[in-house]
N, C-alpha and C positions, 0 to 999 in steps of 0.2 A: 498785336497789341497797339499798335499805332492806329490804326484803323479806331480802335476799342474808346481811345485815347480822344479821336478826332470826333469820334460821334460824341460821347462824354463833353469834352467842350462848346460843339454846338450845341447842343439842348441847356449849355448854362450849367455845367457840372466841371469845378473847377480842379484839374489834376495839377494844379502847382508845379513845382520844381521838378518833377519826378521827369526822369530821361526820356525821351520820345523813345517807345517801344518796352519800357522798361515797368512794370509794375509793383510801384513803391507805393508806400505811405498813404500821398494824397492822392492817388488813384485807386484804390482801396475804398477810400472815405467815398470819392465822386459813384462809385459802384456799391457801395452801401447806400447814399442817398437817392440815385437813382432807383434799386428798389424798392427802396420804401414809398417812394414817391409814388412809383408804379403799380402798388400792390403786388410787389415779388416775396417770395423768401428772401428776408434781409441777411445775405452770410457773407458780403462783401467777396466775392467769387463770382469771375464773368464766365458761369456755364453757358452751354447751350441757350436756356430759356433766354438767360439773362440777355445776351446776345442776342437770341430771336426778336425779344423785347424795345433791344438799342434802335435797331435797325426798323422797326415798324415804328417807331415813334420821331424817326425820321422824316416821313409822309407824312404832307399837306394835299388838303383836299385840291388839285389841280394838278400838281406835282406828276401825274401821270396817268395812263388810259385804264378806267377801270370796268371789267367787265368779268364775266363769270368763266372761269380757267380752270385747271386741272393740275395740279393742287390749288384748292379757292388762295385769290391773293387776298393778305392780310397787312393791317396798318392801320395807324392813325388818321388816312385820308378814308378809307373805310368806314371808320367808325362816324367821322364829321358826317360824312355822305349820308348812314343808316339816322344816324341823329336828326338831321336837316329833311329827312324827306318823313320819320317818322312824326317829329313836331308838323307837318304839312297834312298829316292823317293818311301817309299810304305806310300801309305794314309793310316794313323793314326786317323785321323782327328783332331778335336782342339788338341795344348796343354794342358787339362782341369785334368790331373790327375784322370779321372776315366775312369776307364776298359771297355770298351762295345765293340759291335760287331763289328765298325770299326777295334777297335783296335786290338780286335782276328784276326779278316780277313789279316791285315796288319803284325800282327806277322806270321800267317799262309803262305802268301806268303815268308816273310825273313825266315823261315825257308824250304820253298821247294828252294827256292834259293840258300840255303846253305849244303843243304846237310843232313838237323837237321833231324830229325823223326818230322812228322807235327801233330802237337798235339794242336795247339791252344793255350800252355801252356810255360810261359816264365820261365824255370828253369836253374839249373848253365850250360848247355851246349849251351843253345840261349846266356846266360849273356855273357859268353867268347867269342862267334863268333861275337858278338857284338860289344865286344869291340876290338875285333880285328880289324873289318870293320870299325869302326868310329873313331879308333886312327887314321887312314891315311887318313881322309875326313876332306877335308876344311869343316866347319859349316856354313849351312849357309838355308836360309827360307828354312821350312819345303815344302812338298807337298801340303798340307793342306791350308797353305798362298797364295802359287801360285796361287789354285784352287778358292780360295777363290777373288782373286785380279782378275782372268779372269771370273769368273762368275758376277761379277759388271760389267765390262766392257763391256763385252756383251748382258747386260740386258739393257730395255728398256731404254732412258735418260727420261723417265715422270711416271707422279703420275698415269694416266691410268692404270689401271687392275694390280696395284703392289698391293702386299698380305703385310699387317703391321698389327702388335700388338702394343697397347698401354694398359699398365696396371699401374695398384696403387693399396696398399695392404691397405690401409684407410685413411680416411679423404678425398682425393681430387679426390672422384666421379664425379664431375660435370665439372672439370678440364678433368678426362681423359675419361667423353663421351661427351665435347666439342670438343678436339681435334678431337677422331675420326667421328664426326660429318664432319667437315671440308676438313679430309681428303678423306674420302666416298664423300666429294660434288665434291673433286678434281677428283674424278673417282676413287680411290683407292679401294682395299676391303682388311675393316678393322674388326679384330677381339677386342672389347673390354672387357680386363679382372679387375674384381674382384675380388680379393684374397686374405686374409692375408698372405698368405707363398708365397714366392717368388717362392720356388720348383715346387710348383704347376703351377704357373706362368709359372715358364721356359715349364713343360711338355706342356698346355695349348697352347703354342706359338710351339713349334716343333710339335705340332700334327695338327697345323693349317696349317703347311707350311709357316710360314713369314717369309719375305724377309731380314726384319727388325724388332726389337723392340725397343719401346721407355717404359720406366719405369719412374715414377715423383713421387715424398713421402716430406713430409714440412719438412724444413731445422728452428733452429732457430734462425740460426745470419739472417742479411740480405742479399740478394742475391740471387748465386748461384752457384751450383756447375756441373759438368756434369761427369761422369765417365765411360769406355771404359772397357774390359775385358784383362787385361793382367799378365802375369805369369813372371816368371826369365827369361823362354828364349822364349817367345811368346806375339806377343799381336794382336790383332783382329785390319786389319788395316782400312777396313771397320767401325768398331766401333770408332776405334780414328777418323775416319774422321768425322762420322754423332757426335759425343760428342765434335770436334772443332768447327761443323759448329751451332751444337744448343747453345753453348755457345757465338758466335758471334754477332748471332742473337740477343740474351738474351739480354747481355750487353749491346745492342744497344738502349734497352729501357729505359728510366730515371727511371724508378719504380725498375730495376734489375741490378745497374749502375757495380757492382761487382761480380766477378766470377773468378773460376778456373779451371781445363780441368785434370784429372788424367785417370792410369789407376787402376783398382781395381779385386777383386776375390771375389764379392760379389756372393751368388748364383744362382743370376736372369742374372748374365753377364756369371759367369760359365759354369751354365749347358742351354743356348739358345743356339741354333746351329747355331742362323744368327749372323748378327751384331746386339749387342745391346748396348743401351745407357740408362743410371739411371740419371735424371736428379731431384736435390736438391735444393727446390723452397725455399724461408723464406724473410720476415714469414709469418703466414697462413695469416692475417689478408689484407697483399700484395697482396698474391694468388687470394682470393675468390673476391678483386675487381678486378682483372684484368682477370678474367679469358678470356674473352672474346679477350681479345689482347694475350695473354697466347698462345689460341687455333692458332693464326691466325702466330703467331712466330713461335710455335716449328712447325707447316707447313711449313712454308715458311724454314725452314732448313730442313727438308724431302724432298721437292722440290730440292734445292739447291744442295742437297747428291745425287738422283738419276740422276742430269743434270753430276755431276763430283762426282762418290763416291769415288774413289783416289786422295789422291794429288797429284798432277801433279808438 
């Protein structure tokens, strides 16, 4: 807790009076706003994520050797890095803050471009040429966003032979193999996942090749909510579209008169490589009669996303 406590106050998250090790009041509050801040689940409880969260937001790009590892290292010095080298025009790919083989390959070119020893490895000599090159760059969409905004555009405008994921990690099985029922009748090929861990999830979906995923878990106010993938200086604009247009939809039905549209870092939006969208049904009792119109709505916003998956 102390640990928990000390990271919380250097990022500027103030735990007040509360005892060193002791989790009171204003350390409660400092872990509440820190997720919110973060795009977390705001429950004021330092799990796992939350934690994993603290600690990568720690890292500054220099702060230490980055290179491609096993488990990929992940942080905030990550994400500056993928940022800074995709504003340069080498594909990084997402802003997602962990290390992988895009990311080696994208450093590996800015360093035969510069002159660096090509090494795969981002140490004080890359950090400097770095920021030499991106003090005098306007900022602006990465490589990755472009590629990502022409690859919608040029993909087919229909449900036909599009490759989608739809998963849920429990409770609303029958919710997400109605949808993909639906969408398979629409022609689509659909992967439906099972999973309690979202990670799993994410891999599940990137090894399928989807174009798309959709994610659905019970909420319990009433409503709903829809959430997109986005970072400090990134956000998946593909996802913000298909999490407007399934929140649209929603709304539209008197049974889901309420809802909101964020984006988030959860790790099922994190780590998919397509666009994906988490959408937060409530409450379950809602869900399981309606699922049938459920199925037939967040279709008809897949539909909707592939005719225009950009806003125009």
């Amino acid at each position: 807790m102390r640990d928990v406590q000390r990271r919380l106050t250097s990022l500027g998250y103030d735990t007040g009076d509360d005892e060193q090790g002791s989790y009171g009041g204003a350390t409660e509050r400092a872990v509440l706003g820190f997720q919110e801040r973060r795009g977390l689940r705001a429950d004021g409880i330092c799990g796992q994520q939350t934690w994993t969260s603290l600690v990568e937001a720690g890292y500054r790009l220099g702060d230490r050797l980055l290179y491609l590892a096993a488990p990929m290292l992940r942080g905030d010095d990550v994400g500056e890095l993928q940022q800074d080298l995709g504003a340069l025009g080498f594909d990084a790919g997402r802003v997602d803050g962990i290390f992988g083989p895009r990311t080696r390959d994208a450093l590996e070119q800015f360093q035969r471009n510069t002159a660096i020893t090509v090494d795969g490895v981002c140490g004080p000599d890359t950090v400097a040429a770095l920021r030499r090159v991106v003090r005098g760059t306007d900022a602006g969409p990465t490589v990755a966003v472009l590629r990502e905004v022409e690859a919608m555009r040029e993909a087919p405008h229909q449900l036909e032979s599009r490759r989608f994921c739809v998963g849920e990690t429990g409770g609303l099985g029958a919710l997400a193999d109605a949808i993909g029922r639906a969408l398979a009748n629409a022609g689509a090929v659909v992967a439906v996942l099972h999973h309690p861990d979202e990670s799993v999830q994410a891999e599940e979906a990137n090894a399928f090749g989807a174009e798309a995923y959709l994610g659905i878990a019970v909420r319990e106010d009433p409503g709903c909510a829809t959430y997109f993938y986005a970072a400090a200086a990134f956000e998946s604009i593909g996802g913000r579209r298909l999490a407007e247009l399934a929140l649209e939809v929603l709304t539209a039905q008197p049974f889901m008169a309420t809802g909101e549209c964020a984006g988030m870092r959860m790790p099922i939006l994190r780590e998919t490589r397509m666009p994906a969208v988490l959408c937060e049904l409530g409450p379950a009792q809602i869900v399981v009669e309606h699922t049938g119109e459920l199925a037939r709505t967040l279709t008809l916003a897949f539909s909707r996303w592939v005719e225009s998956p950009v806003d125009r």
